[in-house]
TORZA-494921 format. One record per residue: residue number from 1; x negated, y, z negated of N, C-alpha, C in turn. Coordinates in nm, 4 decimals, decimal comma, always signed. Layout:
<r selo="NUM" n_X="X" n_Y="Y" n_Z="Z" ca_X="X" ca_Y="Y" ca_Z="Z" c_X="X" c_Y="Y" c_Z="Z"/>
...
This chain:
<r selo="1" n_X="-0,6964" n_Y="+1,7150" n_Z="-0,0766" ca_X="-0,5622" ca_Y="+1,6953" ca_Z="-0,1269" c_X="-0,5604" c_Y="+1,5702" c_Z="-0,2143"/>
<r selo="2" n_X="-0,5121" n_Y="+1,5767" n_Z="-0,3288" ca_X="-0,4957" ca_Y="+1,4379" ca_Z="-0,4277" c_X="-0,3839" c_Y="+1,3608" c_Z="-0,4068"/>
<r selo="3" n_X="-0,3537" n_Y="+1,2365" n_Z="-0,4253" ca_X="-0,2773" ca_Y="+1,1828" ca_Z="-0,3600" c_X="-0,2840" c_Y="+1,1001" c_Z="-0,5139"/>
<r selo="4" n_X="-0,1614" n_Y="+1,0276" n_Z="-0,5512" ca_X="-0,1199" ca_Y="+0,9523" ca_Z="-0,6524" c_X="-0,0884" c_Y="+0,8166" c_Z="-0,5954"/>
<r selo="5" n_X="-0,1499" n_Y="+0,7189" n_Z="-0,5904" ca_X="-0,1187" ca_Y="+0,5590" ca_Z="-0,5157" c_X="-0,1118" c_Y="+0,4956" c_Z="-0,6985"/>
<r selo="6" n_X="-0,0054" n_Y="+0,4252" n_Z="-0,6156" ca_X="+0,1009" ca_Y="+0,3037" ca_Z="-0,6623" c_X="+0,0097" c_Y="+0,1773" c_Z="-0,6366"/>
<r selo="7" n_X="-0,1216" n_Y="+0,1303" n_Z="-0,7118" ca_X="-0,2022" ca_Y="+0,0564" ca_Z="-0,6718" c_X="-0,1007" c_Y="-0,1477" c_Z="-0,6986"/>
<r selo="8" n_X="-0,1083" n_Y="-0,1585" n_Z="-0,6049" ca_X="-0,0924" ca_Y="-0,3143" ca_Z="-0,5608" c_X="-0,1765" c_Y="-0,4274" c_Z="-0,5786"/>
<r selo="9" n_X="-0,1928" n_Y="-0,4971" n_Z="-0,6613" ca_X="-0,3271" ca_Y="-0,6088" ca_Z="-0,7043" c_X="-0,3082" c_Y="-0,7282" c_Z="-0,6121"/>
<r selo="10" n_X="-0,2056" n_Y="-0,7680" n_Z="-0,5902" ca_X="-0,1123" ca_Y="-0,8795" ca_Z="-0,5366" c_X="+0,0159" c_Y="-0,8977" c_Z="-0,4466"/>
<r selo="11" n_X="+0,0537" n_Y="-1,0200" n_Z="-0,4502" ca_X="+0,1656" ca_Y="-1,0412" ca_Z="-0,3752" c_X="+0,2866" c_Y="-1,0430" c_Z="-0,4948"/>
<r selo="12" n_X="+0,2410" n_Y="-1,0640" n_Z="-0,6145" ca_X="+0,3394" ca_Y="-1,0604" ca_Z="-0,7444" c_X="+0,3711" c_Y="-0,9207" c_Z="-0,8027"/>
<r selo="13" n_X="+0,2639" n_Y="-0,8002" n_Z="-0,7508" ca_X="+0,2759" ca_Y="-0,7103" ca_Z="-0,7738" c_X="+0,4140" c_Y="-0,6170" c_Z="-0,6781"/>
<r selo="14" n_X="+0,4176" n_Y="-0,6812" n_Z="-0,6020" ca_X="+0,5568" ca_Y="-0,6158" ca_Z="-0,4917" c_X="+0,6886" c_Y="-0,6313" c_Z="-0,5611"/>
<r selo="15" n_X="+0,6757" n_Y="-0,7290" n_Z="-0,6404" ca_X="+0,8664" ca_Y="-0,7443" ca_Z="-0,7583" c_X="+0,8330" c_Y="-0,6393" c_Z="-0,8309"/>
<r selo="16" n_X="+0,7081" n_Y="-0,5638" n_Z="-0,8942" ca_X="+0,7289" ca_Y="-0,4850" ca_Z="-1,0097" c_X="+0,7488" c_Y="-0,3618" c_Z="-0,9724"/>
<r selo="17" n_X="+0,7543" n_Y="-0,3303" n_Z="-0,8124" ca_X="+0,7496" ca_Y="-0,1996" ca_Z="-0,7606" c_X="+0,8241" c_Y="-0,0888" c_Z="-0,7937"/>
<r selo="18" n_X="+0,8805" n_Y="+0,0237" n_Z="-0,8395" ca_X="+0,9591" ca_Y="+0,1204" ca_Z="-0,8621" c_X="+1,0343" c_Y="+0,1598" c_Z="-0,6757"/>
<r selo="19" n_X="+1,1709" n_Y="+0,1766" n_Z="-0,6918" ca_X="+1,2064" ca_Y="+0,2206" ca_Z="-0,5600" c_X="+1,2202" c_Y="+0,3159" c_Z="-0,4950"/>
<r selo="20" n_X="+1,1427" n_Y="+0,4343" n_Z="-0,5957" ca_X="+1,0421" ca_Y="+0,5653" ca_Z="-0,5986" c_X="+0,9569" c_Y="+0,5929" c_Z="-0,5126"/>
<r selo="21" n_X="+0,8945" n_Y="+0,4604" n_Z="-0,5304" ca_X="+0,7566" ca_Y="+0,4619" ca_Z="-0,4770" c_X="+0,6855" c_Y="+0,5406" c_Z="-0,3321"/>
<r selo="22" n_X="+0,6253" n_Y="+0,6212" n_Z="-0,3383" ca_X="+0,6161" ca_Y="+0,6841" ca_Z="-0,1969" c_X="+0,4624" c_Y="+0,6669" c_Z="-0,1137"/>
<r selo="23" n_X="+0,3751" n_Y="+0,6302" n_Z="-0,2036" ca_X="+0,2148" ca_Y="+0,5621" ca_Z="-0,1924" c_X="+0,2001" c_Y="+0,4852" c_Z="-0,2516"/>
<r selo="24" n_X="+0,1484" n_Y="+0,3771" n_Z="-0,2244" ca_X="+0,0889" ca_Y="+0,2242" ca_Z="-0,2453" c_X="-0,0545" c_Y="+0,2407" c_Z="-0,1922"/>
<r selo="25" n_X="-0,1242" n_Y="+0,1647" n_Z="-0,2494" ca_X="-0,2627" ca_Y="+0,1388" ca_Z="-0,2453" c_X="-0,2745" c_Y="-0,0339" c_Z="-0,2270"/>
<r selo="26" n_X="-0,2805" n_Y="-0,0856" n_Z="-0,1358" ca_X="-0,2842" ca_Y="-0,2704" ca_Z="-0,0791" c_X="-0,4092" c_Y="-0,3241" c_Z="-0,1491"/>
<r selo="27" n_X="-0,4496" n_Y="-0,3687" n_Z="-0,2576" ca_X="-0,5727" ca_Y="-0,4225" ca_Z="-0,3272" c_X="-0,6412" c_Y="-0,5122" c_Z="-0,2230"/>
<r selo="28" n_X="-0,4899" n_Y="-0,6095" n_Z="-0,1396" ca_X="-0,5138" ca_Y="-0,7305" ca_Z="-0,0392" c_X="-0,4573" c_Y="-0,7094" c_Z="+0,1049"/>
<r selo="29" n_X="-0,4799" n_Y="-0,7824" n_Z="+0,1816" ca_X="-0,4493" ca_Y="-0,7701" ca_Z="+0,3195" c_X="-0,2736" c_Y="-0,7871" c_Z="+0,3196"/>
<r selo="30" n_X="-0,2094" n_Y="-0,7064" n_Z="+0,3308" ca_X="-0,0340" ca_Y="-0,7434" ca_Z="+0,3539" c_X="-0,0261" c_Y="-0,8391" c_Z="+0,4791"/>
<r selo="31" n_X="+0,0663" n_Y="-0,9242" n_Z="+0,4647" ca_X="+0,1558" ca_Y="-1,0089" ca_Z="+0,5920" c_X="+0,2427" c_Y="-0,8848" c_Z="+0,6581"/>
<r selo="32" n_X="+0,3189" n_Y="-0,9377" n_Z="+0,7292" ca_X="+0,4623" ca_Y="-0,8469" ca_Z="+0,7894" c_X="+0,5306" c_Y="-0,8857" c_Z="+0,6569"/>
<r selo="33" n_X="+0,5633" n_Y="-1,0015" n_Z="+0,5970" ca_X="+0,5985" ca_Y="-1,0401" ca_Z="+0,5006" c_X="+0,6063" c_Y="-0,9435" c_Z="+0,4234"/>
<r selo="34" n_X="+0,4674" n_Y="-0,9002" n_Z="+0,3529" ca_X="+0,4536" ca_Y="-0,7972" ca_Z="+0,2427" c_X="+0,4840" c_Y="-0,6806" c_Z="+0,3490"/>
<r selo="35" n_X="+0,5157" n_Y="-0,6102" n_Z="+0,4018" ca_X="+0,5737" ca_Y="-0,5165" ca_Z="+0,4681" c_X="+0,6689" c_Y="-0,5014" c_Z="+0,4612"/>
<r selo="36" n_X="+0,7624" n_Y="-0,6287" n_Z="+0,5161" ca_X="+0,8570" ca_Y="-0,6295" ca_Z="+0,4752" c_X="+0,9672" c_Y="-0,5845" c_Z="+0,3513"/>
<r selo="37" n_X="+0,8735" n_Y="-0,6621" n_Z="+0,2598" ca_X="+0,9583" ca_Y="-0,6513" ca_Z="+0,1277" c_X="+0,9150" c_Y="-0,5009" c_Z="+0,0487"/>
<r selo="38" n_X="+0,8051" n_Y="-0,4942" n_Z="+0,0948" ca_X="+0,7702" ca_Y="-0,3170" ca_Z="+0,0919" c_X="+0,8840" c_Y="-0,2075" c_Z="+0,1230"/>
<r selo="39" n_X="+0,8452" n_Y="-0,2433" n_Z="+0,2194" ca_X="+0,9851" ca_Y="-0,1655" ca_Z="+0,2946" c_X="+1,1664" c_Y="-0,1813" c_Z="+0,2407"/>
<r selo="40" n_X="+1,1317" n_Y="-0,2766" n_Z="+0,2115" ca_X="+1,3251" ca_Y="-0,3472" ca_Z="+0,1547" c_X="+1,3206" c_Y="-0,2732" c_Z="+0,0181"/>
<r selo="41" n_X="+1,1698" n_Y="-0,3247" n_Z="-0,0951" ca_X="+1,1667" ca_Y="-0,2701" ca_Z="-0,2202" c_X="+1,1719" c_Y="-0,1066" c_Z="-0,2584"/>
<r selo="42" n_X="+1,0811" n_Y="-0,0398" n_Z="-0,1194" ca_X="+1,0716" ca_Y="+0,0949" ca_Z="-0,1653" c_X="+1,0819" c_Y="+0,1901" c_Z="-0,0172"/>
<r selo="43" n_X="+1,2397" n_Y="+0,1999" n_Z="+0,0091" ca_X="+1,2630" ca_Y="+0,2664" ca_Z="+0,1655" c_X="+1,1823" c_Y="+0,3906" c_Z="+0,1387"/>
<r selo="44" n_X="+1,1204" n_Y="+0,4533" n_Z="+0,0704" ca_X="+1,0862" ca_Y="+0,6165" ca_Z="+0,0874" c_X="+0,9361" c_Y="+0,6017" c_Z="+0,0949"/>
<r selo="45" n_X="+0,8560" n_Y="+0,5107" n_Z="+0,0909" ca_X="+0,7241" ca_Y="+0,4710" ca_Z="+0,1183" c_X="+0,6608" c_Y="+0,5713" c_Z="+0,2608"/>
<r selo="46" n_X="+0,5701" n_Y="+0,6569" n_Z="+0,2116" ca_X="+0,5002" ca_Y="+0,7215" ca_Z="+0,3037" c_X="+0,3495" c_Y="+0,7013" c_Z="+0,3843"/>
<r selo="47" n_X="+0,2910" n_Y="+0,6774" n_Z="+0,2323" ca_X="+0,0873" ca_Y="+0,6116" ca_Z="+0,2993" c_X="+0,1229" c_Y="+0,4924" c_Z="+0,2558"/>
<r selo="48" n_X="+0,0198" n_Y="+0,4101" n_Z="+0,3282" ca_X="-0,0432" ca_Y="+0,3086" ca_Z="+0,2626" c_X="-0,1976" c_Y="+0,3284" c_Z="+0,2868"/>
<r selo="49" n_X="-0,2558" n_Y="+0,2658" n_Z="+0,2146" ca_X="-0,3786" ca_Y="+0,2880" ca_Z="+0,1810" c_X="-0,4502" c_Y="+0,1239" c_Z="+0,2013"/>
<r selo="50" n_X="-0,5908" n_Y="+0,1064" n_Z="+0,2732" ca_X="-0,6150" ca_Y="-0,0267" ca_Z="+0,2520" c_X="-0,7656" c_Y="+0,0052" c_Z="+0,2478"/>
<r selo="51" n_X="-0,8112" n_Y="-0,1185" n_Z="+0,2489" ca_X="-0,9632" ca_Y="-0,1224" ca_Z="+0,2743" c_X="-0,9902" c_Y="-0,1106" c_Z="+0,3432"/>
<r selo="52" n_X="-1,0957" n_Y="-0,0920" n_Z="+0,4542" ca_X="-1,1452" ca_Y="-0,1041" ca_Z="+0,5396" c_X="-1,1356" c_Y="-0,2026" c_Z="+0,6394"/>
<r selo="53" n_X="-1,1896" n_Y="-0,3354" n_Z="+0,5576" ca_X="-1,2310" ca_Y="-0,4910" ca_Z="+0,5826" c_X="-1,0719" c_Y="-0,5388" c_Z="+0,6337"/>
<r selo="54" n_X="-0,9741" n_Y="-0,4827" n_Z="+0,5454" ca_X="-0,8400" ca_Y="-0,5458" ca_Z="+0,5259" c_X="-0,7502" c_Y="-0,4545" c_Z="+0,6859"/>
<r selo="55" n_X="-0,8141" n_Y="-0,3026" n_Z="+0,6659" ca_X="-0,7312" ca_Y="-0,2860" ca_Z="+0,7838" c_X="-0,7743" c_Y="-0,3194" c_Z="+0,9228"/>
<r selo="56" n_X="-0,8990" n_Y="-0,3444" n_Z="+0,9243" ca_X="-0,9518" ca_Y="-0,4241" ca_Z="+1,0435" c_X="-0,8900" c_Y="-0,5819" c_Z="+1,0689"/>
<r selo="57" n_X="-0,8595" n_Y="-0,6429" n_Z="+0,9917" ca_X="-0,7819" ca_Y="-0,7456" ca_Z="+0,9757" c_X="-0,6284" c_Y="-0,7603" c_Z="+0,9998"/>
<r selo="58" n_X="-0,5911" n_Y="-0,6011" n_Z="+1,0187" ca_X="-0,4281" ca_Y="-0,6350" ca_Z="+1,0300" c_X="-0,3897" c_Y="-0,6454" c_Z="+1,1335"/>
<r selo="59" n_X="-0,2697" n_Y="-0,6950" n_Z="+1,1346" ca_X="-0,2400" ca_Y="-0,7491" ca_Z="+1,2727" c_X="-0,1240" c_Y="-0,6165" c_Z="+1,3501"/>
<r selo="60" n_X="-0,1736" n_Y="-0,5944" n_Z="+1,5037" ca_X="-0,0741" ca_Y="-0,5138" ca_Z="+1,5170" c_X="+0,0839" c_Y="-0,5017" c_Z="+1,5292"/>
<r selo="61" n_X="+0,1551" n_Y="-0,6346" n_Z="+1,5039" ca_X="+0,2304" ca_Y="-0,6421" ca_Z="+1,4679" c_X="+0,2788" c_Y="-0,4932" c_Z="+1,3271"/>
<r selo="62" n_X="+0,2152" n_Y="-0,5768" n_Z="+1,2447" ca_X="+0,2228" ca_Y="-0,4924" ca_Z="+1,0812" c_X="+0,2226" c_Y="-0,3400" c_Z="+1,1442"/>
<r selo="63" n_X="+0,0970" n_Y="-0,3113" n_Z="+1,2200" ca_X="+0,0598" ca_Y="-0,1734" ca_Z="+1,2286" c_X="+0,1742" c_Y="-0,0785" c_Z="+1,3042"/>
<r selo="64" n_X="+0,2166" n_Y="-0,1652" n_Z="+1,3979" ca_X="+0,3581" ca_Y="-0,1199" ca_Z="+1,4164" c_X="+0,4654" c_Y="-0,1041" c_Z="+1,3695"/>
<r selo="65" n_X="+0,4944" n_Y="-0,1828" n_Z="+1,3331" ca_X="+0,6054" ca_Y="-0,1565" ca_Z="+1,1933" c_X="+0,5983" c_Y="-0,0487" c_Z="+1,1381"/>
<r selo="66" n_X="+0,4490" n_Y="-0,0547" n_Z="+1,0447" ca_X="+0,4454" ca_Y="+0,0566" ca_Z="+0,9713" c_X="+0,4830" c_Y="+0,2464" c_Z="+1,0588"/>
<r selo="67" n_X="+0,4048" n_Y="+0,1802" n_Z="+1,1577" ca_X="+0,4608" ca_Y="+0,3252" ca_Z="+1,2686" c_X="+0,5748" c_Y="+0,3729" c_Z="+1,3266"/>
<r selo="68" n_X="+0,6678" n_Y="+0,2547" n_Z="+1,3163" ca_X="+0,7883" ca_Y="+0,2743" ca_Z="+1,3142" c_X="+0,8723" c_Y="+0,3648" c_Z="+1,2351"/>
<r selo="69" n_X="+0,8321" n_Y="+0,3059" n_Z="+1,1328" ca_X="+0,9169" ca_Y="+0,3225" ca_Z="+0,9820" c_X="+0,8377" c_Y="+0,5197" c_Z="+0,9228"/>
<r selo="70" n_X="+0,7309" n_Y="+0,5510" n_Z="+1,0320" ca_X="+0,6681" ca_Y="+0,6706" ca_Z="+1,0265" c_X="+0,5901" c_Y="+0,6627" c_Z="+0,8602"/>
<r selo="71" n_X="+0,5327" n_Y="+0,5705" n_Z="+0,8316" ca_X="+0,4397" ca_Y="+0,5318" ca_Z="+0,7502" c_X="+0,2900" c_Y="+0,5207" c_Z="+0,7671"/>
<r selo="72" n_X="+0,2060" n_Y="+0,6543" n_Z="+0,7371" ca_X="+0,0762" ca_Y="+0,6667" ca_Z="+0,7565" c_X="+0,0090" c_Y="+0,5699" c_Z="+0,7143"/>
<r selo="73" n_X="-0,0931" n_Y="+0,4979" n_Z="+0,8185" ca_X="-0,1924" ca_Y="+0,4378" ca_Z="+0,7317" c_X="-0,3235" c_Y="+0,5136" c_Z="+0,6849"/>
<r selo="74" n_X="-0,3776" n_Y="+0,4976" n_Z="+0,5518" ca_X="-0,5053" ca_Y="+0,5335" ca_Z="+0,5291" c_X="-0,6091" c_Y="+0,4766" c_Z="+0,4903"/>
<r selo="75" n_X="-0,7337" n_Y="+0,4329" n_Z="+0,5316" ca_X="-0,8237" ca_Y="+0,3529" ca_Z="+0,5201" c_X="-0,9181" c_Y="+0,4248" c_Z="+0,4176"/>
<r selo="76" n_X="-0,9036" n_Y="+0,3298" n_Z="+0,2757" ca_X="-0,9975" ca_Y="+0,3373" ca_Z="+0,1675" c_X="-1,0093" c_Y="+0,2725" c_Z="+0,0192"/>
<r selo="77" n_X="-1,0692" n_Y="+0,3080" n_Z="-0,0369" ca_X="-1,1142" ca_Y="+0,2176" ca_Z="-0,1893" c_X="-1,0638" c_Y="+0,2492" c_Z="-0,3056"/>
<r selo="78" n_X="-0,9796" n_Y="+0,1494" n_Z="-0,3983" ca_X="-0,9789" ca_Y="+0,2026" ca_Z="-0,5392" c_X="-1,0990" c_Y="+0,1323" c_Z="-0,6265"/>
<r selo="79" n_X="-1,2062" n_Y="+0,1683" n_Z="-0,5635" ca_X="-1,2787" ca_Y="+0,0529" ca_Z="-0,6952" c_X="-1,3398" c_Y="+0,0773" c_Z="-0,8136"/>
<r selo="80" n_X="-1,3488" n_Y="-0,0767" n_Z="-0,9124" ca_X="-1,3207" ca_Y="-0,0670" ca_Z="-1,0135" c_X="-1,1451" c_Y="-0,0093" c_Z="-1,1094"/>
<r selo="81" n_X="-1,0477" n_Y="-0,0036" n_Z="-1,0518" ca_X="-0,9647" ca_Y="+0,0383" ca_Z="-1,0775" c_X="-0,8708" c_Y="-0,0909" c_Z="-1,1445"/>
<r selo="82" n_X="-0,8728" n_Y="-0,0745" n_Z="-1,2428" ca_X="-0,7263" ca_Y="-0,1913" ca_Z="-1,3221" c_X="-0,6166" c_Y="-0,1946" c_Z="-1,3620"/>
<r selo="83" n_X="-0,5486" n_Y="-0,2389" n_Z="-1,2962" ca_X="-0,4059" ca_Y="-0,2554" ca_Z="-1,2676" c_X="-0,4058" c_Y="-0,2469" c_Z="-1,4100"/>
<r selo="84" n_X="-0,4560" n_Y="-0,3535" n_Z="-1,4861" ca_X="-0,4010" ca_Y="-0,3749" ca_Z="-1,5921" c_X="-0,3830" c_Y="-0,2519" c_Z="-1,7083"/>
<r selo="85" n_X="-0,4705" n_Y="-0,2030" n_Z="-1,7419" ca_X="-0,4418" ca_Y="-0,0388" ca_Z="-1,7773" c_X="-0,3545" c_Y="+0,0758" c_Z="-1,7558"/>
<r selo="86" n_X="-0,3658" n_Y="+0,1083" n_Z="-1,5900" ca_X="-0,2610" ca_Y="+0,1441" ca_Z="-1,5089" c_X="-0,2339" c_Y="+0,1324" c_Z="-1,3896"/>
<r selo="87" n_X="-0,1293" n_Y="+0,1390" n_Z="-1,3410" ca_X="-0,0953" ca_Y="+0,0946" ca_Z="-1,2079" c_X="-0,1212" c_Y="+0,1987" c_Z="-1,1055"/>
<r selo="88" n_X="-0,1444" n_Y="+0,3464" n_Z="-1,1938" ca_X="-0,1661" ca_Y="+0,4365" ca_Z="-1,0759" c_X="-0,2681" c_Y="+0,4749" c_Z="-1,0677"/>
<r selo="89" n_X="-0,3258" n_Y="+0,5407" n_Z="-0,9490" ca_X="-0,5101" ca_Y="+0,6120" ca_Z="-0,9392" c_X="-0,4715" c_Y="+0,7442" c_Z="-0,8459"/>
<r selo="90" n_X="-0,5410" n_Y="+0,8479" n_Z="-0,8958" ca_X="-0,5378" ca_Y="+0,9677" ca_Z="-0,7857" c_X="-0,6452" c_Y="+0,9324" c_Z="-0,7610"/>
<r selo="91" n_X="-0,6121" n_Y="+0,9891" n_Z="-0,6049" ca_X="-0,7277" ca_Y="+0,9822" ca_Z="-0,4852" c_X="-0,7358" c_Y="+1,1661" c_Z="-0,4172"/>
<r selo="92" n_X="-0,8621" n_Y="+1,1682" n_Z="-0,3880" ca_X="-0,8986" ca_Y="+1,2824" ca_Z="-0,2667" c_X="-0,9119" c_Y="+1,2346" c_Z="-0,1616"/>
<r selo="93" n_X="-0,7899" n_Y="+1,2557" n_Z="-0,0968" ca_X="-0,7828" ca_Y="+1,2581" ca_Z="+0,0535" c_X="-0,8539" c_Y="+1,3336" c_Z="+0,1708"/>
């Protein structure tokens, strides 16, 4: 299944978000913080997507939240991918 992520470079990248948005791709490890404003910026948010390294790192705090809010997590890579070009990447799920 292809999946269209809303790739995230940053913490500056969360103001430019569309409130559309239904997949995000986390370049970096989110706070509750960035969850937060995730969540405030784009209520219809379904995956998130992280690294590996990064979702081993999250805290279950976050991971709850996100399970709350019935927001899949998915563990994986956009690499080589530049924001700066475009912000979006299809993925095979």
């Amino acid at each position: 299944m292809e999946v269209v992520f809303r790739v995230i470079g940053s913490e500056k990248n969360l103001d430019d978000l569309n409130s559309d948005e239904t997949n995000v791709h986390f370049c970096f490890r989110p706070s509750e913080k960035d969850i937060f404003k995730l969540n405030r910026k784009c209520p219809n948010v379904r995956i998130v997507q992280l690294p590996e390294s990064y979702y081993n790192t999250l805290s279950n705090t976050t991971k709850t939240l996100l399970s709350i809010k019935n927001i899949e997590i998915l563990v994986g890579n956009v690499w080589g991918h530049r924001t700066d070009i475009d912000k979006y990447i299809t993925v095979d799920i």
